[in-house]
PLY file of the C-alpha trace (Angstrom):
ply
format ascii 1.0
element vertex 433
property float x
property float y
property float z
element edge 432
property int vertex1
property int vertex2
end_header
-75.40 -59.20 70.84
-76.28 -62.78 70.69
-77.17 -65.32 73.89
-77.96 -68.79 73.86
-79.70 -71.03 76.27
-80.06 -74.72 76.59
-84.33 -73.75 77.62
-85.29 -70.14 77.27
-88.61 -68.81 78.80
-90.56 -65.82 77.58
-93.20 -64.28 80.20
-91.71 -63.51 83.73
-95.22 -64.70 85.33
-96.15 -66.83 87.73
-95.89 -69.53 85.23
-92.68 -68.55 83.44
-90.68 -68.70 87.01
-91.82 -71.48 87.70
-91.25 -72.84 84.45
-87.78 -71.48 84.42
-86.62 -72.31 88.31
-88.08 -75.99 87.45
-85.52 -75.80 83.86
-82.72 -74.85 85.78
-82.84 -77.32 88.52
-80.34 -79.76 87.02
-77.83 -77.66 85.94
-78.80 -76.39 82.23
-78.25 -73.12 80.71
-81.65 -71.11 81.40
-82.53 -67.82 80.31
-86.00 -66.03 81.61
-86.93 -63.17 79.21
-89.69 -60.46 79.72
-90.58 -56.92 79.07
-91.20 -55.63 82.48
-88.05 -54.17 84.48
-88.60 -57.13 87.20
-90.55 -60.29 87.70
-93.79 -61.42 88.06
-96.03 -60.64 85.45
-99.26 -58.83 85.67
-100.62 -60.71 88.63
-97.68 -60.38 91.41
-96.79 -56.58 90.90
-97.11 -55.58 94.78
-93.84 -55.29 96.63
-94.54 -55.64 100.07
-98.08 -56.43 99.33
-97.43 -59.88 97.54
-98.91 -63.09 98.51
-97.05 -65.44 100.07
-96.88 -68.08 96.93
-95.75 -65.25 95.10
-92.08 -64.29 97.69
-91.58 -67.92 97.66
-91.60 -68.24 93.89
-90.18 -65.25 93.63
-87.15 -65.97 96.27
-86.30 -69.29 94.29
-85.77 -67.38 91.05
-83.29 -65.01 92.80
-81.73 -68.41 94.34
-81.43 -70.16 90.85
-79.22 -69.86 88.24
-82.05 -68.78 85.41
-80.39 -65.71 83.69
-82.92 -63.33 84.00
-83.01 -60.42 80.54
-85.60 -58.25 82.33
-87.09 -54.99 79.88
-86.68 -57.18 76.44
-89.74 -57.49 73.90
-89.37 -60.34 71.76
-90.21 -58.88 68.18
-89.38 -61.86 65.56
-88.34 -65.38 65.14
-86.29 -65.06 62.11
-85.66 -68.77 62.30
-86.00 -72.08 64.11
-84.26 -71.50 67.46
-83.78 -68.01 67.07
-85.83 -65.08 68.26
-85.29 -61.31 67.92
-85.75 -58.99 71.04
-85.50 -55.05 71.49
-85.18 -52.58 75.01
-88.06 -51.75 76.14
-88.79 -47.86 77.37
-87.78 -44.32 76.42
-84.41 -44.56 77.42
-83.45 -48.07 75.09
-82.17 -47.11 72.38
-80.31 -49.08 69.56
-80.56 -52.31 71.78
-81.29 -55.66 70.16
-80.42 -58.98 70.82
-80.22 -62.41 69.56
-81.79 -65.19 71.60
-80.54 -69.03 70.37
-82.47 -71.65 72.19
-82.88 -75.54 72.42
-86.16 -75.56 73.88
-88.67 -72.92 73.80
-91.09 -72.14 76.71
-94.23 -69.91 76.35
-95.08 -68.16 79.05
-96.68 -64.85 77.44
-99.66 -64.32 79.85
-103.12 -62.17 79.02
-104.67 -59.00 78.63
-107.86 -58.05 79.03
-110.70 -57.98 76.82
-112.39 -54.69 76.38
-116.42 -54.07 75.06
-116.74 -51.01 73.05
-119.73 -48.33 74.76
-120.63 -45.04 74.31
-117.62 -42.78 76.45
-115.09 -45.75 77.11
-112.27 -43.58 75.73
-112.63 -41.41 78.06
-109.86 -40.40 80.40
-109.73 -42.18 83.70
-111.90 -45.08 82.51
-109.18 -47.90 82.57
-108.74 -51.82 82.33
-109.37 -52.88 86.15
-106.27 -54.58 85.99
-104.79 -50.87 84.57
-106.06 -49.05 87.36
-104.59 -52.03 89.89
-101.07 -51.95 88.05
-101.28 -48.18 88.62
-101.97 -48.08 91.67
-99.26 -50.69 92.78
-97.18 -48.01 90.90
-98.14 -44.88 93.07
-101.16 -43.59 91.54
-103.28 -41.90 94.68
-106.36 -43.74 94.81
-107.32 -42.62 98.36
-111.11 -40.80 98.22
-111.90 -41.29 94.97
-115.25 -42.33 94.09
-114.52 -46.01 91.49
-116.75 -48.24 89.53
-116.18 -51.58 89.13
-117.58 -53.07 86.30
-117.31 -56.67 83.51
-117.01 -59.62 84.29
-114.70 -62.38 85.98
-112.99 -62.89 89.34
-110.65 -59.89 88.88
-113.11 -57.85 89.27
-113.82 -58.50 93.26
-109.63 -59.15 93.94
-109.46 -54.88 92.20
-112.20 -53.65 94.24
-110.60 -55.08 97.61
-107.01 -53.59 96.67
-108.48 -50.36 95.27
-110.58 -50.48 98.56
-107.60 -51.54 100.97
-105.80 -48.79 99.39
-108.27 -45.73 100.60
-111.01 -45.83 97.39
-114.79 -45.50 97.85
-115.88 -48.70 95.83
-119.28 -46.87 94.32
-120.52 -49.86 92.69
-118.89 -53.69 91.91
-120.78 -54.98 88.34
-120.83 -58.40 87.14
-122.41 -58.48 83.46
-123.12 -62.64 84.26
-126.62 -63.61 85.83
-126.52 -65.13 89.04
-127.59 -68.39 87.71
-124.55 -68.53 85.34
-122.02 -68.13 88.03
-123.18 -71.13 90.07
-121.33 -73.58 88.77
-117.89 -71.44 89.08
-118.93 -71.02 93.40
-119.37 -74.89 93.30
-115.95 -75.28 91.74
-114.75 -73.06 94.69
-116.61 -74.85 97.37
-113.86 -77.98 96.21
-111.04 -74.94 96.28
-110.76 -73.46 100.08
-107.73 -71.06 99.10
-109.81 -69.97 96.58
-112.74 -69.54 98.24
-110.85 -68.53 101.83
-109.57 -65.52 98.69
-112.96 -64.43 97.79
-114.34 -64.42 100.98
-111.08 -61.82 101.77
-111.88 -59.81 99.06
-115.92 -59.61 99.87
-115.35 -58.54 103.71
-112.85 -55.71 102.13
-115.57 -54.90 99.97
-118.50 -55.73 102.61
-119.32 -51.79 102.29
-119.62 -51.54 98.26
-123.07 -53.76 96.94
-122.19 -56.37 94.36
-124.60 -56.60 91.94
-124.65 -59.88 88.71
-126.35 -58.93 85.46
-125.01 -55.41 85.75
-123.14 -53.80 83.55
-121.99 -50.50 82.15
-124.00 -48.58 79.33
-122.01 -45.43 78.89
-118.89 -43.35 80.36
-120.22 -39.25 80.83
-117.85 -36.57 81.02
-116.04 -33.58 79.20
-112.10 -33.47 79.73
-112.40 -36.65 81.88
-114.91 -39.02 83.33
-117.70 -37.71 85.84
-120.34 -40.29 85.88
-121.22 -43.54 84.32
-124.76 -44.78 83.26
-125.29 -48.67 84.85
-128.17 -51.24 84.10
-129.48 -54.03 85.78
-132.08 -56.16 83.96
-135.06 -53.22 83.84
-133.51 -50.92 86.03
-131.59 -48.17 84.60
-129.60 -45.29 86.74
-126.08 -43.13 86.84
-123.39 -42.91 89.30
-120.88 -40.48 89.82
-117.36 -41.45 90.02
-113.78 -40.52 89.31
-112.53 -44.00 87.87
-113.99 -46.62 86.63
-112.00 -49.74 85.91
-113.87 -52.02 83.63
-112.29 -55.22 82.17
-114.15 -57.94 80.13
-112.24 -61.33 81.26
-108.73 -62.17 79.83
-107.28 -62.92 76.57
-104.59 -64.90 76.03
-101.31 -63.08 74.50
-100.78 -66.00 71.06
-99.08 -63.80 68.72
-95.96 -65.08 69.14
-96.50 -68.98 69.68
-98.57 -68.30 66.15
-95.57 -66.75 64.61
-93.70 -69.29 65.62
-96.45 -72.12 63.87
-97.74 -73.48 66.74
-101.60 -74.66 65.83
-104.44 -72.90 68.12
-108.09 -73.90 69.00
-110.36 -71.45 70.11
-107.91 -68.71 70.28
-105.60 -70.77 72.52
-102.29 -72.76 72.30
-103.23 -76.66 71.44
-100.70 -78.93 73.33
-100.14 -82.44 74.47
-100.57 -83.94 77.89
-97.04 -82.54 78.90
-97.56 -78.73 77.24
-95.68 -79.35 74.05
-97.06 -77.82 70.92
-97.00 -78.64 67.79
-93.74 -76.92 67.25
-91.60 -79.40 67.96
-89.08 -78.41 70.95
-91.72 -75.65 71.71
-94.00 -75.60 74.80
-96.26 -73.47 76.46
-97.69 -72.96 79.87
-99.96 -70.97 81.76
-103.30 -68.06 80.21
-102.36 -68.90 76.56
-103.12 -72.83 76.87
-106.30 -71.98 78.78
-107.02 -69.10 81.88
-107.49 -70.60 84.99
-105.36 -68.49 87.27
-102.19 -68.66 89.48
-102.34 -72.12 91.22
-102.83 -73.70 87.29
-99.92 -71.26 85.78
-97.77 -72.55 88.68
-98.45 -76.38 87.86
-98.51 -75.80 84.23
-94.73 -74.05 84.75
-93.79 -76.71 86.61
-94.77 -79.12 84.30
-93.60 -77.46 81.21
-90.08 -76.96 83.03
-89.83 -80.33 83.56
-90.89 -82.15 79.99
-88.61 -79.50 78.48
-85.56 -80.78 80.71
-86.02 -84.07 79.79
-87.52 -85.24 83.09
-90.62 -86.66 81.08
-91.60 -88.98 83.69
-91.54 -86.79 86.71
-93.70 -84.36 84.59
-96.33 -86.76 84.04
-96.77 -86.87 88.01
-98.31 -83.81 87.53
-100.76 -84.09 84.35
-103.93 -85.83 86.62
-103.58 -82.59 88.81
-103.96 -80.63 85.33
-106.52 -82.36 84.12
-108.65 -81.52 87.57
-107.63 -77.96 87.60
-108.83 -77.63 84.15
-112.11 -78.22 85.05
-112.27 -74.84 87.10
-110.90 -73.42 83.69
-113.90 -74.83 81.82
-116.28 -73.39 84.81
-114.81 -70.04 84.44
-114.81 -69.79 80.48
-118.69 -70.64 81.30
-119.38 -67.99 84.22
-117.47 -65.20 82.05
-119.82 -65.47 78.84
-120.59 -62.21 77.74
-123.94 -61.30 77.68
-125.57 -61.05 74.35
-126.45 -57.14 75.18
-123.22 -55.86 75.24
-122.96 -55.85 71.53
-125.73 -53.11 71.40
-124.18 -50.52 73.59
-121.76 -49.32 71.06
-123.41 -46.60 68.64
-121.90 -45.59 64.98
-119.96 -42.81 66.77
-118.45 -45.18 69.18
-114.47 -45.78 68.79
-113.55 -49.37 68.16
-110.04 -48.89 67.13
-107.97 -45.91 69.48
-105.24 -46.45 67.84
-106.44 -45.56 64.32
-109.66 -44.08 65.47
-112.06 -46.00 63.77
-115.39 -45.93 64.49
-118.11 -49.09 65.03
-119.92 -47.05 62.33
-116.88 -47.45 59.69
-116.92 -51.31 61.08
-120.61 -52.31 60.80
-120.16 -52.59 56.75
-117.25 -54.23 56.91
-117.21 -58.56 56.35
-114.01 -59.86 58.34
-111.32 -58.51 59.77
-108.94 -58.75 56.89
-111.50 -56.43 55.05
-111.74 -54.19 58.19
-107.64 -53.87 58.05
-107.80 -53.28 54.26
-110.52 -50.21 54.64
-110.51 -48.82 58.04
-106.99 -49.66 59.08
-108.54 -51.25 62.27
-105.93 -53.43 63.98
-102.85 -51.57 62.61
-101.72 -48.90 64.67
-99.40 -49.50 67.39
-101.25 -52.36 69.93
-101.61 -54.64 66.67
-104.90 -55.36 67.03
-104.45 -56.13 70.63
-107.19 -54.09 71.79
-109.38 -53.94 68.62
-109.31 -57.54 67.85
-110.83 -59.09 71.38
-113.20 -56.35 71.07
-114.55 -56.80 66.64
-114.18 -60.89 67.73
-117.02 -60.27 70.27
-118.68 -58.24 68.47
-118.77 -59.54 64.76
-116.90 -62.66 65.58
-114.03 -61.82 63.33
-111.05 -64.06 63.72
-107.43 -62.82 62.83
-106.25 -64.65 60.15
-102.68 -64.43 60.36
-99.53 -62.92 62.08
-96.42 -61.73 60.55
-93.61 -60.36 62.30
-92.88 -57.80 64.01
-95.54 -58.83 66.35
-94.71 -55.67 68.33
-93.86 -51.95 66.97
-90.02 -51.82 66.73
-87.16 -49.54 66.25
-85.68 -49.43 62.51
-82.35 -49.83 63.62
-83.80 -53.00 65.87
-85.13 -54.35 62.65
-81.92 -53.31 60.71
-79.66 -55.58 62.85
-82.23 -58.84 63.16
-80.36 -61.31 60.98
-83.97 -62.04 59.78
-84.54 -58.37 59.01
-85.15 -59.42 55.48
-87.79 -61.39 55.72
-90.05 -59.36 57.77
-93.21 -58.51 55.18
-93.19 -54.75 54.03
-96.01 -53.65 53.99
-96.62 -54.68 58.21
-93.08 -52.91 58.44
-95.07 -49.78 57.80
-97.82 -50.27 59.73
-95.52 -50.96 62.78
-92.53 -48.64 62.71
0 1
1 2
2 3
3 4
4 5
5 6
6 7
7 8
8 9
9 10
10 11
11 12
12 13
13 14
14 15
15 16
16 17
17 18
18 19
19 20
20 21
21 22
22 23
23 24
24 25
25 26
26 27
27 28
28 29
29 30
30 31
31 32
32 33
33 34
34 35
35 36
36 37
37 38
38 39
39 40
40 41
41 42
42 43
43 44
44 45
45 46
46 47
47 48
48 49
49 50
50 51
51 52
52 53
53 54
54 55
55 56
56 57
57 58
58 59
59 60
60 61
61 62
62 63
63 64
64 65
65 66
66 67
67 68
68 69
69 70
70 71
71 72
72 73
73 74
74 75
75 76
76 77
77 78
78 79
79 80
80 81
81 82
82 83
83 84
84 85
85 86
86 87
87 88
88 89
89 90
90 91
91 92
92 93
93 94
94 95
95 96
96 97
97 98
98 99
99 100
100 101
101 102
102 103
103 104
104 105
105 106
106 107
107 108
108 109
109 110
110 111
111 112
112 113
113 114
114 115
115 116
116 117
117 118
118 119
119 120
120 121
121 122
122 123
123 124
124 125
125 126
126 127
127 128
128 129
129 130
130 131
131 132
132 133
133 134
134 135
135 136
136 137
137 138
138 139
139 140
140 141
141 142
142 143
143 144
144 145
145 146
146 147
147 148
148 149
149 150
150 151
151 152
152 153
153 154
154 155
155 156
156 157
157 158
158 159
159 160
160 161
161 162
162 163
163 164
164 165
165 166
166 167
167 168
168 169
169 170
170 171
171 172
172 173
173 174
174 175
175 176
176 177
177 178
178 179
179 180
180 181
181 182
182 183
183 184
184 185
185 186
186 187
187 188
188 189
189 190
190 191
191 192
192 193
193 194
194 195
195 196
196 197
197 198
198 199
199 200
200 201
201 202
202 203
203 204
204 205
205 206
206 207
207 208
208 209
209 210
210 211
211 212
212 213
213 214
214 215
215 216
216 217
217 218
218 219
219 220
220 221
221 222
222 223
223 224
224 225
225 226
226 227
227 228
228 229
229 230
230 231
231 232
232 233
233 234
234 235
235 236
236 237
237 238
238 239
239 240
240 241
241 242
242 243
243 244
244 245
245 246
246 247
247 248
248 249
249 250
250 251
251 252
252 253
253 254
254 255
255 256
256 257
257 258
258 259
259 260
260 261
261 262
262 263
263 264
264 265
265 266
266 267
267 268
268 269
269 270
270 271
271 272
272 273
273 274
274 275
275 276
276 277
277 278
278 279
279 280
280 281
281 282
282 283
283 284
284 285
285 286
286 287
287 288
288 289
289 290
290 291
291 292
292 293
293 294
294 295
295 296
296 297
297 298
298 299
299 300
300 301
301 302
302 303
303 304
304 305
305 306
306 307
307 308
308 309
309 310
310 311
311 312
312 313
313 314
314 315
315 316
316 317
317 318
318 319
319 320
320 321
321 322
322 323
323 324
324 325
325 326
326 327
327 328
328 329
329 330
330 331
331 332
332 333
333 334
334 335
335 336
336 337
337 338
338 339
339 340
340 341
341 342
342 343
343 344
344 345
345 346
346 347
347 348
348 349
349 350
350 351
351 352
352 353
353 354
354 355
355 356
356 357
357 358
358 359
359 360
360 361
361 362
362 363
363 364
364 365
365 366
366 367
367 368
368 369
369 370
370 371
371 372
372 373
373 374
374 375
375 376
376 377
377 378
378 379
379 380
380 381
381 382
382 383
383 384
384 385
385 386
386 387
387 388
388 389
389 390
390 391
391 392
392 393
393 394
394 395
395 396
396 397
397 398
398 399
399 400
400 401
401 402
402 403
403 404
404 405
405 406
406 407
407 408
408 409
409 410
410 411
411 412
412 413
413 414
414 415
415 416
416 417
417 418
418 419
419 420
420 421
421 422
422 423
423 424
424 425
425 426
426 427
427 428
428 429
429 430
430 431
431 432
């Protein structure tokens, strides 16, 4: 099956509906692709629980004429203007499609970093944006005992849901000294949604202590988790939980504007003024240019939308706003710096890589991650590295040195019918299928 768009938007976030809605506002051919069954992305997965912003946004996609391809995976870009995308979930099967574009918006979003420790593979020790997702999904939450550890703002906004929802919030952990936060509460000070937001979250949380250069040493437990082992500076002590949702700030999802050729700096998306890369005909808005949160993913869709419609001139309206919001982005890169000791907690025994079970031991004489790959098979199991490679980064500062399609695992009979099948390299074929 083939489709073609005049702009077509990958990421169903905040930032790719607005990008798309702003696309679509004069009349072009707009298609809005992502690989969850509805829209909004990571952050606005609530139902009746979602923000305001979020049912307006999410009320003028419904109102527009954006074609929305909701459960596709884009897989390959077998050529200039054409990407490859496969079904997502158990009951896809045999279901690609051919996506022929003019313009090309990236909207792909983040995941979240994760620090290798003793016991993190444990069941029921999640992502905190894992357990939140799962929870918005159903999972019973009420009564149980939860830990809230790493670093970043997500980590007060999942306490307050998980709290809101019925949990016992045993402990919120910030790995950043207090000091090292300041400048991100003076940025907020400027911001009074944002701040008004935190403030929300702490009275929800008013009963749980928050504590800054705390973090997580080890997960206990047999079958599942029953404890985890906490220290803050000197002080050194357990707590007994049944979750504990423990995220290490947000990485931005690149593999697919890097497959495509676009040039990155420090792991994210360069662009110009107006979000193009330097793809021509290819931009990109929201986490992978830079994580700053909804309001920036909302202005950077917007602006992408319009400098890929041609409306150059009504987009630049909106740079100056950019360039100010960025400055909370460079305040929050700052506050989120991992402390130096979380690189010890992992011991030779420690799993780096779940998917291929590879062990920090098996890691520790390896000298990049190409040589890591070639020995160990770290980074080639199903997640691609996804996991694996924020985690080795931080902790030998290996960078990924290239990306070759499929950038996600996909079906042989996906692959069979992409018209640049051919061309995908063998020998990731096997590590992906």
């Amino acid at each position: 099956m083939m489709k073609a768009f005049d702009t077509l938007v990958i990421g169903a976030g905040p930032a790719g509906i607005a990008a798309s809605v702003t696309a679509a506002e004069r009349g072009r051919l707009v298609g809005l692709v992502d690989d969850n069954p509805a829209a909004g992305g990571q952050i606005w997965r609530g139902g009746a629980h979602l923000p305001s912003t979020a049912r307006r946004w999410l009320d003028r996609l419904e109102a527009s004429t954006v074609e929305r391809l909701h459960g596709w995976r884009v897989f390959d870009s077998p050529e200039h203007g054409l990407l490859q995308a496969e079904r997502t979930g158990a009951a896809a099967r045999d279901a690609t499609i051919s996506l022929r574009f003019g313009n090309l918006i990236l909207a792909t979003g983040a995941r979240e970093r994760f620090v290798p420790f003793p016991g993190w593979t444990l069941p029921n020790v999640m992502g905190a944006g894992g357990l939140d997702a799962m929870v918005s999904g159903g999972l019973p939450i009420a009564g149980k005992r939860v830990v809230v550890a790493g670093t970043g703002p997500l980590l007060l906004a999942v306490a307050a849901h998980l709290a809101a929802r019925g949990a016992e919030i045993a402990a919120i952990c910030e790995q950043a000294k207090a000091g090292q936060m300041m400048p991100l509460a003076l940025h907020l000070l400027a911001q009074p949604g944002k701040l008004r937001q935190g403030v929300q979250y702490r009275w929800t949380t008013r009963h749980s202590r928050y504590r800054t250069n705390c973090h997580v040493v080890a997960a206990h437990g047999d079958d599942q988790l029953h404890a985890v082992e906490l220290r803050q500076g000197q002080e050194h002590w357990t707590v007994e939980c049944d979750y504990l949702a423990c995220g290490f700030h947000l990485i931005p999802n690149t593999e697919l504007a890097a497959l495509l050729g676009c040039r990155l700096e420090n792991g994210f998306v360069a662009t110009s003024e107006l979000l193009q890369s330097s793809v021509p005909g290819v931009w990109c808005a929201g986490e992978p240019t830079g994580i700053g949160g909804v309001e920036l993913s909302l202005l950077e869709g917007r602006l992408a939308g319009l400098a890929a419609d041609d409306r150059a001139q009504e987009a630049q309206r909106l740079v100056p706003r950019r360039r100010t919001a960025l400055r909370f982005v460079r305040a929050l890169k700052s506050a989120c710096r991992l402390n130096s000791q979380l690189r010890t907690l992992a011991d030779d025994s420690t799993i780096v890589c779940r998917c291929e079970d590879v062990h920090f031991g098996s890691l520790r004489e390896r000298e990049s991650w190409r040589d890591a790959k070639l020995h160990t098979r770290c980074g080639m199991g199903p997640c691609q590295g996804r996991v694996c490679g924020g985690a080795t980064e931080f902790l030998f500062g290996w960078q990924a040195d290239s990306v070759r399609s499929p950038i996600f695992p996909a079906r042989v009979s996906g692959l069979a019918e992409s018209t640049g099948s051919a061309h995908i390299d063998s020998n990731n074929l096997k590590e992906t299928v």
